[in-house]
C-alpha positions as CSV (number, residue, x, y, z in Angstrom):
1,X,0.0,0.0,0.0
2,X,1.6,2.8,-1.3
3,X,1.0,6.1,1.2
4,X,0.9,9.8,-0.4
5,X,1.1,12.1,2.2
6,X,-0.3,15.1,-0.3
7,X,-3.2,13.1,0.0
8,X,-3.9,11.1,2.9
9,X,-3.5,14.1,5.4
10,X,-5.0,17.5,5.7
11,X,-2.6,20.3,5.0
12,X,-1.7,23.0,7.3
13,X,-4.4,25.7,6.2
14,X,-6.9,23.1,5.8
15,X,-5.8,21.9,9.4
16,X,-6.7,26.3,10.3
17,X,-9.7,26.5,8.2
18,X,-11.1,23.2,10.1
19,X,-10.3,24.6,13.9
20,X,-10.2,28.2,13.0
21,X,-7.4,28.3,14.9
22,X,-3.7,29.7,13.7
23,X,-1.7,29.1,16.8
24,X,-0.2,25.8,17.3
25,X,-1.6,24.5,20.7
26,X,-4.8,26.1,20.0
27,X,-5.2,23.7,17.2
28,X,-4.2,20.9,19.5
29,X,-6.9,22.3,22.0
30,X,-9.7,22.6,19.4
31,X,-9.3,18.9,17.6
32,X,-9.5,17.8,21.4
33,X,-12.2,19.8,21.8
34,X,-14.0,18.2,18.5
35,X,-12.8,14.9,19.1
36,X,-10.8,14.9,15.7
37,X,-8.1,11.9,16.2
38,X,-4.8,13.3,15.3
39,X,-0.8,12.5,15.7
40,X,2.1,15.6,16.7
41,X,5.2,15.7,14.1
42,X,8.4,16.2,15.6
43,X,7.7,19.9,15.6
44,X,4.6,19.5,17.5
45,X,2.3,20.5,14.8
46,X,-1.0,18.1,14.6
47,X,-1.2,15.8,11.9
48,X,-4.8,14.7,10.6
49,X,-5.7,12.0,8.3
50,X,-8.7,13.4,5.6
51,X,-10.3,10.3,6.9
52,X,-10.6,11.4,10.3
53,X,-14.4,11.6,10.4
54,X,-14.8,7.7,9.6
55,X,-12.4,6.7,12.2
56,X,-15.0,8.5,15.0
57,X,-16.4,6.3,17.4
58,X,-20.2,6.0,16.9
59,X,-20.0,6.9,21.0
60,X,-19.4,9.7,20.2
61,X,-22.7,10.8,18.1
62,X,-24.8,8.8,20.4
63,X,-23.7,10.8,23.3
64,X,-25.0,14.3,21.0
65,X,-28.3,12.4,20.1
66,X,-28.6,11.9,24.2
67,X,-28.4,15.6,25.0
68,X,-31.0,16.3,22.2
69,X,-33.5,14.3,24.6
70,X,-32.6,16.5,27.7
71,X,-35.0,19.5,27.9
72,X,-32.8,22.8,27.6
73,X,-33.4,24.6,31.6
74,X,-31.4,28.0,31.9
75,X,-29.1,28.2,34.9
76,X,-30.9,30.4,36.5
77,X,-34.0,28.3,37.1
78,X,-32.0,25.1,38.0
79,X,-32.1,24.0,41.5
């Protein structure tokens, strides 16, 4: 299996248009914070694979289809 890198990772301003992010470790916080699955180079600069969304657990979207059930309550009026 022959690996292109061109094409089997995002590149670095797809990487900043995904997270809207420019900084480096504001990336890493953001992919964390989406639950993208990514890998640091030797520079510590994220790595993610364009297939990212298929390796996703399917946890993952069943734990947003179980909030959707909760009734939304402001703050405020929680006891």
């Amino acid at each position: 299996m022959e690996i292109n890198i061109y094409e089997d990772f995002l590149s670095k301003p797809e990487i900043e248009f995904l997270t809207g992010r420019k900084n480096k470790s504001l990336i890493i916080e953001q992919l964390n914070t989406m639950g993208i699955p990514f890998k640091e180079n030797a520079n510590g600069y994220p790595i993610v694979r364009r297939d990212y969304d298929k390796s996703k657990s399917r946890s993952t979207t069943q734990e947003v289809q179980s909030h959707e059930e909760i009734p939304w309550k402001p703050a405020v009026l929680q006891v």
